[in-house]
Each structure stands twice: as C-alpha cells, then as structure tokens.
PAMI-267821 format. One line per 5 residues: number of its first residue (from 0); their letters; for each residue y, x, z of N, C-alpha, C. Coordinates in Angstrom, 3 decimals. Example, Ala and Ser with C-alpha at 12.3 -4.5 7.8 and 13.67 -1.06 7.14 Angstrom:
// PAMI-267821
0> as> -5.690,13.190,7.800,-4.500,12.300,7.800,-3.300,13.200,7.800; -2.250,12.850,7.080,-1.060,13.670,7.140,0.030,12.900,7.870
END
This chain:
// PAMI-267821
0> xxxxx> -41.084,149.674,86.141,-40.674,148.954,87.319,-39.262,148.417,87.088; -39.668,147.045,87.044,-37.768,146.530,86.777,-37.457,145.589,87.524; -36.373,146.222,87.895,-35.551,145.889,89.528,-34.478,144.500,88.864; -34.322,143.524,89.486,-32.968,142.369,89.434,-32.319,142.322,90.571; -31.116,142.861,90.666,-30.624,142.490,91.661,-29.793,141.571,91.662
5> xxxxx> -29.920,140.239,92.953,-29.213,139.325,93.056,-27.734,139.345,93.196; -27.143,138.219,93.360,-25.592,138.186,93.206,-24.571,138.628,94.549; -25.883,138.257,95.930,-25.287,138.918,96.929,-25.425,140.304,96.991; -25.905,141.298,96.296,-25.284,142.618,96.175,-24.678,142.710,94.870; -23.808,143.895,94.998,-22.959,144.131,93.599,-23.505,144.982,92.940
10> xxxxx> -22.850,144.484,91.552,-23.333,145.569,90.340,-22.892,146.965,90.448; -22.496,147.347,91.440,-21.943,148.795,91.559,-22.923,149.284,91.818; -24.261,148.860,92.221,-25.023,149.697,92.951,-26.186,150.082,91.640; -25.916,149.077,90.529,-26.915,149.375,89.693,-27.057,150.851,88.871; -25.898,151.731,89.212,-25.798,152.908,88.333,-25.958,153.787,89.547
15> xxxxx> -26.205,153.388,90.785,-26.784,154.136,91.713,-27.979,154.306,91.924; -29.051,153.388,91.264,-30.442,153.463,91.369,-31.438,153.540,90.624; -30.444,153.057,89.047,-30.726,153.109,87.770,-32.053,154.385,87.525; -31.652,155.693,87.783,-32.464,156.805,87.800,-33.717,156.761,88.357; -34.157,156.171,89.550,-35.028,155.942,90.013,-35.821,154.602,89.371
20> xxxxx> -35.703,153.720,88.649,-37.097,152.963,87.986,-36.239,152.765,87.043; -37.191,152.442,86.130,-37.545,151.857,84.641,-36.505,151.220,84.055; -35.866,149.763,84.584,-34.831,149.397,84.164,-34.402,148.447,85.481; -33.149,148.678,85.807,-32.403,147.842,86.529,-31.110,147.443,85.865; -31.250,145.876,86.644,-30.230,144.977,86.072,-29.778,144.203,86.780
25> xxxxx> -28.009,143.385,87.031,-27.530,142.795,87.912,-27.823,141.333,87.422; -27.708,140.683,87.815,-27.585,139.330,87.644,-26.471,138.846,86.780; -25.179,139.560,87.381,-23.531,139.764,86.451,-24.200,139.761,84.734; -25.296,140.903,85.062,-25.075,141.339,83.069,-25.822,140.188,82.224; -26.872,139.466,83.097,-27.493,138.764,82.292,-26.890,137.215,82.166
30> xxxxx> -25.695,136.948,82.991,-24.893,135.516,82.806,-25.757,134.452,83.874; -26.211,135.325,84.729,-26.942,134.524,85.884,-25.909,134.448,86.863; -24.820,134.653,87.203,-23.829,135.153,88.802,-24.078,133.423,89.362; -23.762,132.332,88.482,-23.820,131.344,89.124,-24.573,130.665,88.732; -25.827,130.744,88.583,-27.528,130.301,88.341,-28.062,130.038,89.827
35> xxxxx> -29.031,128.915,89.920,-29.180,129.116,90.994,-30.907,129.966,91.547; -30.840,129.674,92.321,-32.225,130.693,93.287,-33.353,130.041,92.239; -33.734,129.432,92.095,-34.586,128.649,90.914,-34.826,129.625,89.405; -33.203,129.443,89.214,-33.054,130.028,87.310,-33.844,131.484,87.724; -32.717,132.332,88.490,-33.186,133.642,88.609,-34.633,133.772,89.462
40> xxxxx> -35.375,133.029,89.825,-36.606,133.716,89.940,-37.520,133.396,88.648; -36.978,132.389,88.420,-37.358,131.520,86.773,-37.413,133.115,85.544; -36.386,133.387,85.674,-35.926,134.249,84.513,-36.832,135.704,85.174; -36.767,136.159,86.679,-37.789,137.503,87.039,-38.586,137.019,86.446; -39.535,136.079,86.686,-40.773,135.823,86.147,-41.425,135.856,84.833
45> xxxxx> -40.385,135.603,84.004,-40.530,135.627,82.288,-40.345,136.835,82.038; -39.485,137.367,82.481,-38.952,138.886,82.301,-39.443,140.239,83.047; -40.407,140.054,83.883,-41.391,141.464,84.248,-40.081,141.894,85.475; -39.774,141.053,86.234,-38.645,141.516,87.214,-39.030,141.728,88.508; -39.062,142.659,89.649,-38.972,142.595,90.794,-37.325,141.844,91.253
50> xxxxx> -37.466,141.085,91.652,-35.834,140.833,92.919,-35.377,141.103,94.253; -34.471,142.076,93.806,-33.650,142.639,95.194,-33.072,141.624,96.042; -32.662,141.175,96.790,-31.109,140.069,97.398,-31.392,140.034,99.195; -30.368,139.721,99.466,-30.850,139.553,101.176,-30.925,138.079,101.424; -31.086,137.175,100.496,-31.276,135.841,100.505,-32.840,135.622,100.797
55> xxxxx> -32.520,134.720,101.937,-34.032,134.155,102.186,-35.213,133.256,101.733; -34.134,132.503,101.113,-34.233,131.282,99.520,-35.616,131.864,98.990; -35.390,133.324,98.219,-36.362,134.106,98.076,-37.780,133.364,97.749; -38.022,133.994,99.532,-39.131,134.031,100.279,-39.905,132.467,100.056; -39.099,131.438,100.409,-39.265,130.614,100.376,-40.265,129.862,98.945
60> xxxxx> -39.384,130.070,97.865,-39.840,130.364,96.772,-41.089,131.111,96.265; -40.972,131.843,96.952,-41.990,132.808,96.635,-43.382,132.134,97.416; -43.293,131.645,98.412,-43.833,131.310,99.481,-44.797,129.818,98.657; -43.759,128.647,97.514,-44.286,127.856,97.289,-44.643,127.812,96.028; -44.259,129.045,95.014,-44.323,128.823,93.712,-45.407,130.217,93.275
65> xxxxx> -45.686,131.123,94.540,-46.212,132.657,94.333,-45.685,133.366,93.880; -46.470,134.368,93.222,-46.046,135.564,92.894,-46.840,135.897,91.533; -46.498,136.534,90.491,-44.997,136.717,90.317,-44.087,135.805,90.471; -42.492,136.201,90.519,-41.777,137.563,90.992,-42.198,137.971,91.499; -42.089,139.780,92.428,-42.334,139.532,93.670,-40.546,139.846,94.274
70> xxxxx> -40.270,140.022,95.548,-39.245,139.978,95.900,-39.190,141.303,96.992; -37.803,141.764,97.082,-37.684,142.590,98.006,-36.488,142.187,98.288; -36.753,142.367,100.030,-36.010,141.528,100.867,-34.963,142.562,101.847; -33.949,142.837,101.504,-33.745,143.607,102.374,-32.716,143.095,103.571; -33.116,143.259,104.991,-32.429,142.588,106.177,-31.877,143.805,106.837
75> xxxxx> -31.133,144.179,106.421,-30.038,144.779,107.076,-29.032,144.367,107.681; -28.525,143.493,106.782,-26.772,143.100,106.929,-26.039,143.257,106.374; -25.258,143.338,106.316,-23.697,143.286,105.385,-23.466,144.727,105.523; -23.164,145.463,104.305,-23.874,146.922,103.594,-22.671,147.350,102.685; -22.435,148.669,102.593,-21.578,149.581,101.496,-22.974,149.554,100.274
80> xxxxx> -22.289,149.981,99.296,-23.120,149.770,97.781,-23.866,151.104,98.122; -23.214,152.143,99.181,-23.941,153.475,99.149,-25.191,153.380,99.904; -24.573,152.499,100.957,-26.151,152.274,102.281,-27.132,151.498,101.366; -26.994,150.565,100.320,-27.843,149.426,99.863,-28.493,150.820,98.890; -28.071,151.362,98.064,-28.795,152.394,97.166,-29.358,153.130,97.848
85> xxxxx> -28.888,153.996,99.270,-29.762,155.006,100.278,-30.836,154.376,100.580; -30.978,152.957,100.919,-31.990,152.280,101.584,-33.125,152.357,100.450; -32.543,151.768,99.366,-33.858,151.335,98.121,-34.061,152.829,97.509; -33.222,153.800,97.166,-34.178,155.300,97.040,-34.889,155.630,98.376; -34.284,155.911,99.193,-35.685,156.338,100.580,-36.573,155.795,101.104
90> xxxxx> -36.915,154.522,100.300,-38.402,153.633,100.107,-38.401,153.654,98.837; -38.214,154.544,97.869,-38.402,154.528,96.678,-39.806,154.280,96.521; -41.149,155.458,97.263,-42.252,155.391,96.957,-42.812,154.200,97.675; -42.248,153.380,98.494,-43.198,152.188,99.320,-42.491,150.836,98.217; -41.179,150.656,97.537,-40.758,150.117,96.668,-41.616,149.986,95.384
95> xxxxx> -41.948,151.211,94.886,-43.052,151.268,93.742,-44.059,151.028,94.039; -44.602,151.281,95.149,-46.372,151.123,95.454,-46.396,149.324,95.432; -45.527,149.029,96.578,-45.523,147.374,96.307,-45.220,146.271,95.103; -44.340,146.897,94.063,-44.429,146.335,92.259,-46.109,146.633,91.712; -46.172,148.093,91.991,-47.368,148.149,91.026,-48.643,147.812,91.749
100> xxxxx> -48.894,147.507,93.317,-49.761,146.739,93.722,-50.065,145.338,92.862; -52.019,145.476,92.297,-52.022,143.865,91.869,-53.181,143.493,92.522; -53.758,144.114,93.659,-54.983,143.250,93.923,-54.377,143.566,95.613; -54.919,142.137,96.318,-53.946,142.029,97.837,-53.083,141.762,97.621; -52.300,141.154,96.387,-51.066,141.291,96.237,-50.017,140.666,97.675
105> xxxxx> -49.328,141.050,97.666,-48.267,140.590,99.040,-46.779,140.195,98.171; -46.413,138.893,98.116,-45.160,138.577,97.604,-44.033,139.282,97.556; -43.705,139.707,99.055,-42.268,140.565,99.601,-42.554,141.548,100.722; -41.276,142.409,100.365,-41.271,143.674,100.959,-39.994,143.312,101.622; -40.093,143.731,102.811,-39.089,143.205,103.982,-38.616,145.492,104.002
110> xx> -37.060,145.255,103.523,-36.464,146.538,103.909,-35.396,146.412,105.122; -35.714,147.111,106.237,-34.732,146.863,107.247,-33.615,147.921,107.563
END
C-alpha cells in the first residue's frame, strides 16, 4: 500500500505513518512540490500510488480520468502533522480495505 502525500500536507507527517503501509512518500522527495494536480496524479498512476491531500482538484480528476489513482480525501481542515497522522492511523483498516478494494471499485475515501 503506497501512500503520496500531496503538497498541502507536510513531509513531517511522513515518518509518522511510514510504519503503518508499505511505502510512503511526500511529494517534496520526489521533486513534485510545484507540479501540478495533473503531473502528480500522472506520476500516482505510473507509480502504484494512493493520494493523500485535502485538495478537491483530486476528485475532480479522478471523477474524469478514473481510477487508478485512487485518492483519499481528507476534509477536516487546517490540521497539526499529529491530528493528520491520528486521523490516517485510526482508519488505518478502512484506509487499506479501500487501496486493496478492486471490484466496486470507489475512486475516494472522504476522511472527516
């Protein structure tokens, strides 16, 4: 299960969640920070990526181009790196069930 997280959360959070799936990665490490919503779903897609971000762009995307990616959406709000990692471990198991779902597939997972 490999997590991308977008540029509106920070890379601080990636060594907070790291433990919990397979491989996570910021956007920072791969020279995406100023790529736009396009490249990086461009690049999930080649690359076996779920995408984290609270961008709605997303959806949209997702909405006209499918799935893969798929996307996880989280609508909270404006977040400490600790609340954004509490949120995505304590849906850890509804986080995984929805990557490794492939039949019904559903684009995005709305975390509130």
């Amino acid at each position: 299960m490999n997590i991308l997280l977008d540029q509106n959360i920070s890379f601080r959070v990636v060594p907070l969640i790291s433990g919990a799936f397979d491989k996570v990665k910021h956007v920072k490490e791969l020279g995406l920070v100023d790529a736009s919503d396009l490249e990086i779903w461009t690049y999930a897609l080649k690359n076996n990526f779920t995408i984290v971000t609270f961008d709605s762009d997303f959806i949209d995307l997702t909405n006209l181009k499918g799935t893969p990616p798929k996307i996880i959406w989280l609508r909270f709000g404006n977040a400490s790196n600790l609340r954004i990692a509490h949120k995505l471990l304590s849906n850890m198991n509804v986080v995984k069930e929805f990557i490794s779902q492939t039949q019904n597939e559903i684009s995005f997972l709305e975390i509130d």
